[in-house]
N, C-alpha and C positions, 0 to 999 in steps of 0.2 A: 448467681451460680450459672455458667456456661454449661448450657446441655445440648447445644448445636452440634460441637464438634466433637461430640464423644461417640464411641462404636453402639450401637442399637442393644450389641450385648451383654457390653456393662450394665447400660441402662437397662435392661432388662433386670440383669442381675441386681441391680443394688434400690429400685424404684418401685414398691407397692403398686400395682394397679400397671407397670407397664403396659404389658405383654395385652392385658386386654384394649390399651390404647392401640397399640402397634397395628392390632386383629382390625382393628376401624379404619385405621387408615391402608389399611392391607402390606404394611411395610416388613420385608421379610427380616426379623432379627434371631433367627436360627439358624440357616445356613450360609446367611446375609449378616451376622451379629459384628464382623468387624467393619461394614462399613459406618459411617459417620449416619447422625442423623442431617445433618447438610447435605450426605452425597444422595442419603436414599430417597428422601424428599423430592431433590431436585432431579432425580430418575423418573419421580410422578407426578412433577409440576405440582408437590405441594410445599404451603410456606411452613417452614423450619419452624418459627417464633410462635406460628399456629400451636405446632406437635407439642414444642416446648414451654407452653404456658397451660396446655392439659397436665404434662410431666410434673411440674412445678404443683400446680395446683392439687396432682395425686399425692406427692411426696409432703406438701402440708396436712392434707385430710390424715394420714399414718395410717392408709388401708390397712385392715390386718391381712397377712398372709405372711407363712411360712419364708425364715429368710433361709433358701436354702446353701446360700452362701457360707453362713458360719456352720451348713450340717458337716458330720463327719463322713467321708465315706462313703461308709458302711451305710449311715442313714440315707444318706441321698441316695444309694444303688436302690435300698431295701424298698424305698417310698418308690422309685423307677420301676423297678421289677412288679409293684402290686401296680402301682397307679395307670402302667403306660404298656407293660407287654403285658401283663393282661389283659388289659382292654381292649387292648387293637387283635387280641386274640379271640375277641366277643366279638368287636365290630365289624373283622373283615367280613365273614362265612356270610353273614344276615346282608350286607350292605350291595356284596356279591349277588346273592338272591334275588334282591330288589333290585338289580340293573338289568339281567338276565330278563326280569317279567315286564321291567319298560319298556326294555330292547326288543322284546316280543311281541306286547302289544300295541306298541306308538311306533313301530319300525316308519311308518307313514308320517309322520309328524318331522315339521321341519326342526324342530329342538330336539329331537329325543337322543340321546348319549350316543349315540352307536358307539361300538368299541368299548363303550366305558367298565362293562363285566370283566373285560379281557384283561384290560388296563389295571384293574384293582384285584382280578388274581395275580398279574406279574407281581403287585404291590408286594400281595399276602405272601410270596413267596419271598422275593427277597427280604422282608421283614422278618421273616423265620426265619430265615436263614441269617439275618443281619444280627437278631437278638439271642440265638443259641449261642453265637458268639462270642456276645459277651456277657453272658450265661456263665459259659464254659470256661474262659477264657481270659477276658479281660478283666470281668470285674471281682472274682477271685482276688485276682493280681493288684487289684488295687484296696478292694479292701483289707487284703493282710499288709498295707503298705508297702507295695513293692513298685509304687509308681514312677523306676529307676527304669525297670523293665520292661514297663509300660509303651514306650514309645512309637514302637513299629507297631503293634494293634492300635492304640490311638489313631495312626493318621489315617490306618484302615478303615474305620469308622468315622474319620471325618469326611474319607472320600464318598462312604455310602452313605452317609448322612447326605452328602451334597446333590448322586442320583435321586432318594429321594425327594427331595427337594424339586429336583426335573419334572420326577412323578407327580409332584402336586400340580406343578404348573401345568401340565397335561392334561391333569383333572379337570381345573379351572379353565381352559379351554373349551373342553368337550363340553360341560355344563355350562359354558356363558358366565364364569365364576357362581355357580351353582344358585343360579337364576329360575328359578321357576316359571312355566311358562302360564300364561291364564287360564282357567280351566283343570291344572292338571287335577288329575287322578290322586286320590290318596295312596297309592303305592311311590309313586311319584313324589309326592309331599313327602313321605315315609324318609323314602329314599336320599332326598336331597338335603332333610336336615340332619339325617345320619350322616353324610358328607361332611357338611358343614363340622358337625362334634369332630370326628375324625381327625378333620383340616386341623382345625384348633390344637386339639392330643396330641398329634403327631407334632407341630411345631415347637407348643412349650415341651414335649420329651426330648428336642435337637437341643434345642434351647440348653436344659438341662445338664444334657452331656456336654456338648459343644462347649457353654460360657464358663461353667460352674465346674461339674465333677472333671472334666478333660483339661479344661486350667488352671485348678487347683494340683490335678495331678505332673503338670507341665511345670509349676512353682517349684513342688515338693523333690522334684530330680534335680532342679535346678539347683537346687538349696544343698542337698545333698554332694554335688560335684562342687560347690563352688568351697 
């Protein structure tokens, strides 16, 4: 089985235990899901056959996890909306807090985030703003099956999905790829492994939309016009 030259987000989608491999080797398969695992590898001088003999080995072991591939819809929206906007609706406010009180008291330290409070209110808003959308909007639309109609909000959501995406990198920046530094403070600690969750949520929810519910809904118009 050739799993070199296939998009990060099929493999995501159709491979038990991906997504936690991809998190290791840091390879973005959410906003990054159509490139190859050959191209994104060789973006970070890692070897292909490495990734691909973890894959291999995940897909023998038959991890359990949810295939949300075969869900309908409605289920994958439902499992979205509990799993990922609410959560990033628990996570931003506290995470925000805790940059705010590093940024305050390490402002002298040569790690300390600066910016990084500012940065993940921009987050929290366009995320609210991103997820009322398709709240209101999109996913309505898709779970009454009307994924014909679908098209022009989809790529709206691919495009924000992709800012996103920018956002995290900006994160991973400010924090050293959310590097702790020696000594730190437990607010600090606090902080950076709330980060860290986040990273993760946020990616498998692109993931989510992006490979699964936005491509299934991309088939189903397809299918319908042809």
């Amino acid at each position: 089985m050739n799993l070199i030259d296939q998009p990060l987000g099929q493999l995501a989608r159709t491979i038990p235990g991906a997504t936690r491999i991809f998190h290791e080797y840091d390879l973005d398969f959410c906003c990054g899901g159509k490139h190859s695992l050959r191209e994104a590898a060789a973006e970070k001088s890692l070897d292909p056959a490495a990734i691909e003999a973890r894959l291999l080995a995940a897909t023998d072991a038959g991890q359990e996890r949810r295939d949300w591939g075969g869900a309908s819809p409605s289920d994958l929206i439902d499992h979205i909306l509990v799993r990922y906007h609410e959560r990033h609706r628990e996570q931003l406010p506290e995470l925000i807090r805790l940059a705010r009180k590093v940024e305050q008291v390490h402002a002298g330290h040569p790690d300390c985030p600066a910016g990084l409070a500012e940065l993940l209110h921009g987050m929290q808003q366009e995320l609210e703003s991103h997820m009322q959308k398709e709240e209101l909007v999109l996913f309505p639309l898709l779970a009454r099956g009307h994924a014909a109609m679908a098209g022009g909000p989809i790529m709206v959501m691919r495009m924000e999905h992709d800012q996103h995406g920018d956002a995290l990198r900006e994160l991973l920046a400010l924090t050293h790829d959310i590097t702790l530094p020696r000594g730190a403070c437990n607010t600090w600690r606090a902080l950076y492994l709330g980060l860290a969750a986040f990273r993760e949520d946020l990616m498998e929810h692109i993931h989510l939309e992006n490979n699964i519910l936005f491509e299934d809904a991309s088939h189903a118009a397809e299918a319908k016009h042809a």
